[in-house]
C-alpha positions in Angstrom: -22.9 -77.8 -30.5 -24.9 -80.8 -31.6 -22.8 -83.2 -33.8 -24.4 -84.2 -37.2 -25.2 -87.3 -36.3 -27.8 -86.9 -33.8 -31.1 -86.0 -34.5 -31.5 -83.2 -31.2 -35.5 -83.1 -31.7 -35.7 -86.9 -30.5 -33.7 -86.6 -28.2 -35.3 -83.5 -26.2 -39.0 -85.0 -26.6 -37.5 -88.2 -25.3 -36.2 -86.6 -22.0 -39.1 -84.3 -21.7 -42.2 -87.0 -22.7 -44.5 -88.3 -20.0 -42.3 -86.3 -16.7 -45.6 -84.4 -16.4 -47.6 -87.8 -15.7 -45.0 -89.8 -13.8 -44.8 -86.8 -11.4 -48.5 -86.9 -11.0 -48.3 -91.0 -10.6 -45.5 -90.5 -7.6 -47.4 -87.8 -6.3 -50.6 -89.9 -5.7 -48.4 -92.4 -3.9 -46.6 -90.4 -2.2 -49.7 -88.8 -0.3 -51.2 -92.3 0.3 -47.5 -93.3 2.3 -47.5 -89.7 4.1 -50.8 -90.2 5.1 -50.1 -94.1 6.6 -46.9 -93.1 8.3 -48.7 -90.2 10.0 -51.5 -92.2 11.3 -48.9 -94.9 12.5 -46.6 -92.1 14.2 -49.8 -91.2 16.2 -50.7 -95.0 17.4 -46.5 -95.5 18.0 -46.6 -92.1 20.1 -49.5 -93.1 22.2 -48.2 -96.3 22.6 -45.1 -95.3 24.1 -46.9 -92.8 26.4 -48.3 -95.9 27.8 -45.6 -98.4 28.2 -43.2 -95.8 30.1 -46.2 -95.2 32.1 -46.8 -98.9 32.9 -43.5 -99.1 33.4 -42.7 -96.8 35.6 -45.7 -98.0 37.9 -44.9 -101.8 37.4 -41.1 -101.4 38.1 -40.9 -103.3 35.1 -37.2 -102.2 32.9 -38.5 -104.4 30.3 -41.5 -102.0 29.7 -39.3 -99.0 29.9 -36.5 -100.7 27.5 -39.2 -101.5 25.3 -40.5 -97.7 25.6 -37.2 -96.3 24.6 -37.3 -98.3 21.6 -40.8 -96.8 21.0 -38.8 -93.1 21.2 -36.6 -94.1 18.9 -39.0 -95.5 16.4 -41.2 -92.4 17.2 -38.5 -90.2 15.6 -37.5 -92.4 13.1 -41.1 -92.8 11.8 -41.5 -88.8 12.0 -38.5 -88.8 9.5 -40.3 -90.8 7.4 -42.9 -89.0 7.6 -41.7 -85.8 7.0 -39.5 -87.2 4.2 -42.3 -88.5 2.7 -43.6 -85.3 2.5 -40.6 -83.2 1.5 -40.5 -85.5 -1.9 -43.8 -84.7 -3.0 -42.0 -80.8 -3.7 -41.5 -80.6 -7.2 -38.0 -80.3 -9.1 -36.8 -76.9 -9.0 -33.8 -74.9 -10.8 -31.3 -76.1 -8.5 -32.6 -79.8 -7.8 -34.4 -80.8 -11.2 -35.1 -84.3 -10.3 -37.1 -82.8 -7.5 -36.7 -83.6 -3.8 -38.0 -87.7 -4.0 -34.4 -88.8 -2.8 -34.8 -87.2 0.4 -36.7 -90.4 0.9 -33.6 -92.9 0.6 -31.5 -90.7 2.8 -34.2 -91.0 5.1 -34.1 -94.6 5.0 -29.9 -94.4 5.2 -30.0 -92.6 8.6 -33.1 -94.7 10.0 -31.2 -98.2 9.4 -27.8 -96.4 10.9 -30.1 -95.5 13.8 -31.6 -99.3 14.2 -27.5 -100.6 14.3 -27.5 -97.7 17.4 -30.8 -99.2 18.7 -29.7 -102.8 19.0 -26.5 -102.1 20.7 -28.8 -100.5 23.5 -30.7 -103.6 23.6 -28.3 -106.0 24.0 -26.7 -103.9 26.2 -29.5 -103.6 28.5 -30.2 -107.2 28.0 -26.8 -108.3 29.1 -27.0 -105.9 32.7 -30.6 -107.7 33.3 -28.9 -111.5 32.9 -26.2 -110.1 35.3 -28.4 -108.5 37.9 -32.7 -109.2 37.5 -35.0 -107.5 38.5 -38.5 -108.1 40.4 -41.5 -106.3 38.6 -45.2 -106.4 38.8 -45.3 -109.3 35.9 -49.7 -108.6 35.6 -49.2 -104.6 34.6 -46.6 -105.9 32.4 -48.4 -108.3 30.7 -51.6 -105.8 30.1 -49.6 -103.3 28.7 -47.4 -105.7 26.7 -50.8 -107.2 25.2 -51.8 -103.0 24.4 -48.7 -102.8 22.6 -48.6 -105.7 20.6 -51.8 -105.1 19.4 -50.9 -101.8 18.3 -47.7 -102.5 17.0 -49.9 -105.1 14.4 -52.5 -102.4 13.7 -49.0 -100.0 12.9 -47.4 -102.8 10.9 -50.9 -103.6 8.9 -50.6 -99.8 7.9 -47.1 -99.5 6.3 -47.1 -103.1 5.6 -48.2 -102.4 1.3 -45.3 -100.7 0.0 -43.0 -100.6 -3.4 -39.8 -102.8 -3.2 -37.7 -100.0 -3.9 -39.4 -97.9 -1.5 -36.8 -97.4 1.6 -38.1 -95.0 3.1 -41.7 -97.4 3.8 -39.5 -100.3 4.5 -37.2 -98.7 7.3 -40.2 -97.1 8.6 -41.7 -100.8 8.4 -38.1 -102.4 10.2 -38.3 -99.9 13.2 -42.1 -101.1 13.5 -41.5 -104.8 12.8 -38.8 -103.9 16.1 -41.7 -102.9 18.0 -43.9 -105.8 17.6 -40.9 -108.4 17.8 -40.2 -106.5 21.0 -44.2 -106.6 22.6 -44.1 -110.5 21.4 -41.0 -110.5 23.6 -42.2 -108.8 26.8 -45.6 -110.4 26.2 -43.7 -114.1 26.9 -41.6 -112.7 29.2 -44.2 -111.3 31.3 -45.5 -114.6 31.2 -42.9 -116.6 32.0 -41.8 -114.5 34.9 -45.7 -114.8 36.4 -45.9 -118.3 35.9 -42.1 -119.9 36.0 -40.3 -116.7 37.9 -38.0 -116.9 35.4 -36.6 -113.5 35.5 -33.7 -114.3 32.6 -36.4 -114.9 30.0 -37.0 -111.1 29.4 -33.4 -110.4 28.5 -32.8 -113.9 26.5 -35.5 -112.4 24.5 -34.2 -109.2 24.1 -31.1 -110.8 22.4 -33.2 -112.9 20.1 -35.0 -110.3 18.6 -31.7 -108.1 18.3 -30.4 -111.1 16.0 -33.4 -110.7 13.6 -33.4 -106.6 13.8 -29.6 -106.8 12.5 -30.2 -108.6 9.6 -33.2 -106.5 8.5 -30.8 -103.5 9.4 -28.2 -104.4 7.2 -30.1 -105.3 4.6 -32.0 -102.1 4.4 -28.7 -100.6 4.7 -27.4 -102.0 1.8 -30.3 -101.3 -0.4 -30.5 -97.8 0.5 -26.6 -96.9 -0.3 -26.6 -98.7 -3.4 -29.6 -96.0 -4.3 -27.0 -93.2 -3.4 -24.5 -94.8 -5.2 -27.0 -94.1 -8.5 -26.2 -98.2 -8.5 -28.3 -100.7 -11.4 -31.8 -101.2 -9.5 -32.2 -104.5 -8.5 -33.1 -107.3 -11.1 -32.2 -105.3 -14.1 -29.1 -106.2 -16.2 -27.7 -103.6 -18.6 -26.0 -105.8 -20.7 -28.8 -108.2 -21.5 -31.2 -105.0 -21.5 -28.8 -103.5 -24.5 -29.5 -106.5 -26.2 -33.2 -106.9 -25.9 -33.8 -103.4 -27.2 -31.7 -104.5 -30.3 -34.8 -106.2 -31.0 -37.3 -103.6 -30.8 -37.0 -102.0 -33.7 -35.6 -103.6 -37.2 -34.2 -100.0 -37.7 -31.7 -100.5 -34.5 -28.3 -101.2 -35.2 -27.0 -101.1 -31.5 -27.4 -99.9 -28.2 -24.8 -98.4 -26.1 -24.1 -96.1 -23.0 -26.7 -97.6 -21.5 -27.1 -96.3 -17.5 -29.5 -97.3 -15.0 -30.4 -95.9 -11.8 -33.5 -94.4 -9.7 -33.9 -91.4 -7.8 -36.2 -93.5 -4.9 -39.1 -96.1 -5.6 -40.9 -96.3 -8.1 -38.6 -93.9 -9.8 -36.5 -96.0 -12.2 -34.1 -93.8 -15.2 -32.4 -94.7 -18.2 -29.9 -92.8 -20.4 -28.5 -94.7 -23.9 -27.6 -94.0 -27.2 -29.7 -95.8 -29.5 -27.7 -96.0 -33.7 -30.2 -96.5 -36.4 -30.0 -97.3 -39.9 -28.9 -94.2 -41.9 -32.7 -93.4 -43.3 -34.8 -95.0 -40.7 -37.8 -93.7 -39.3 -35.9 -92.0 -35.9 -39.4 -91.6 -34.6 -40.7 -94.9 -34.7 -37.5 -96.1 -33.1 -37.9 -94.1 -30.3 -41.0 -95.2 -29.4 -40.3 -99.2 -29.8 -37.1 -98.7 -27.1 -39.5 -96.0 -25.2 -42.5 -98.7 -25.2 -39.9 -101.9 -24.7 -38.2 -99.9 -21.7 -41.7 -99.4 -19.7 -43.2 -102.3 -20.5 -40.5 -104.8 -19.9 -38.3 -103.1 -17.1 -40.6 -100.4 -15.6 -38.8 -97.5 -16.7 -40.6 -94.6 -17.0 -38.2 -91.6 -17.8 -35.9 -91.9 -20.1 -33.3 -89.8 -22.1 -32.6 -91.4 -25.8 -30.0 -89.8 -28.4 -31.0 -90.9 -31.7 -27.1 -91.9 -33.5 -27.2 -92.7 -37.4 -23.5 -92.6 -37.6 -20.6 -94.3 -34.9 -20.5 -91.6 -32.1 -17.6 -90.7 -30.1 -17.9 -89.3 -26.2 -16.3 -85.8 -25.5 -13.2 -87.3 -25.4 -13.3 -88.2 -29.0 -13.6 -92.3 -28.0 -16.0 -94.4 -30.0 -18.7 -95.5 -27.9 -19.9 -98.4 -30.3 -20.0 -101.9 -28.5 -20.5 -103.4 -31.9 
């Protein structure tokens, strides 16, 4: 039963306003990032065809390592790819924020699998400073070169991409892998055919695991503070509450204010906003509405219209003042 105090009408037109045209707006975007990740799963694909081949005829592990990492990233960017794809479905009865979060999961498993990826390295790394091998350092280097170019023409693609978007930016780490590892075998190729320093392939190998476990970890974190329907990043609630205070002179206060987003570019906002007992609830709605999108990018959000001190279900009074 709605309590007195709340005017219900607001409050459904506020959830329900504008869901029509932000699901068309993530839509759009969402086509443009299946599309780029498709075309960059085909390049990465080809690509590895081609290194395990040159490998394989060179004797060089280096090219095979780096080949494995190009299967790895080839799935990886294929879950991207086909999350990408699954969020564009829209909500249902039993999911009615659609299926847009399938993107951040996919972006939760691909940084797990980049932790897995650089253990491999480095283990591989360590058994080729123990025991080198001799390879065919020219078929090396003119696959190496292939690579790297490809790897740039990959990264190019996925490289424009929403902040919040983790699904883009793990597909963009396991890619930024790839070309960190064809600059690698491209100087180690190198310095084998012109120092015969065998060690510089594996020495490499280590250096580029350093900078892959930081972006890992980072994208890590990002990701399960999404799942954890955590603040997006940059916004504080409190100084939000008091900011919207301001929008209208009808506002008295702002309170159970919650922030989250379902994945990029998908920021939400629930709060009770109290008004002045015979204010216009309409045109306060519209200031926080307006103030919310404008300021914090926020493009869905649920407001209950108060004229009177509320209290949660628990009979609590939710005013902060």
């Amino acid at each position: 039963m709605t309590s007195p105090h709340v005017d219900p009408r607001v409050a459904i037109e506020s959830a329900a306003a504008d869901h029509h045209h932000e699901f068309e707006h993530v839509g759009s975007a969402g086509h443009r990032r299946g599309a780029r990740l498709g075309i960059a799963l085909v390049l990465t694909l080809l690509m590895l065809v081609a290194e395990a081949a040159g490998g394989l005829f060179s004797g060089s592990l280096a090219l095979l390592a780096d080949a494995g990492h190009m299967l790895i990233d080839s799935l990886a960017l294929g879950l991207a790819w086909a999350s990408a794809g699954m969020a564009l479905r829209q909500a249902d009865t039993r999911r009615s924020f659609g299926y847009a979060r399938f993107e951040v999961l996919a972006g939760f498993v691909n940084a797990l699998t980049q932790f897995l990826l650089v253990g491999w390295i480095a283990w591989e790394a360590v058994q080729r400073l123990l025991t080198p091998h001799a390879i065919l350092s020219g078929v090396m280097l003119a696959v190496a070169v292939v690579g790297l170019v490809v790897n740039a023409l990959v990264l190019r693609l996925l490289h424009e991409h929403d902040h919040d978007d983790v699904n883009m930016a793990a597909a963009n780490l396991h890619v930024l892998g790839d070309l960190l590892g064809s600059v690698a075998t491209v100087a180690a190729a190198l310095l084998v055919r012109w120092g015969h320093w065998l060690w510089a392939d594996p020495a490499l190998s280590l250096l580029v695991c350093a900078l892959l476990l930081r972006s890992a970890f980072v994208l890590l974190r990002r990701s399960t503070h999404i799942l954890l329907e955590g603040t997006p990043e940059g916004l504080d609630p409190e100084a939000m509450a008091l900011a919207l205070r301001d929008a209208d002179p009808a506002i008295r206060d702002v309170h159970h204010l919650h922030l989250w987003q379902i994945a990029s570019g998908q920021r939400m906002a629930t709060l009770h906003v109290l008004i002045a007992g015979e204010a216009d609830a309409e045109h306060a709605l519209r200031a926080v509405k307006a103030a919310l999108h404008d300021r914090y990018a926020i493009g869905h959000v649920t407001v209950e219209i108060e004229r009177s001190a509320c209290s949660d279900h628990a009979g609590r009074g939710c005013t902060s003042g």
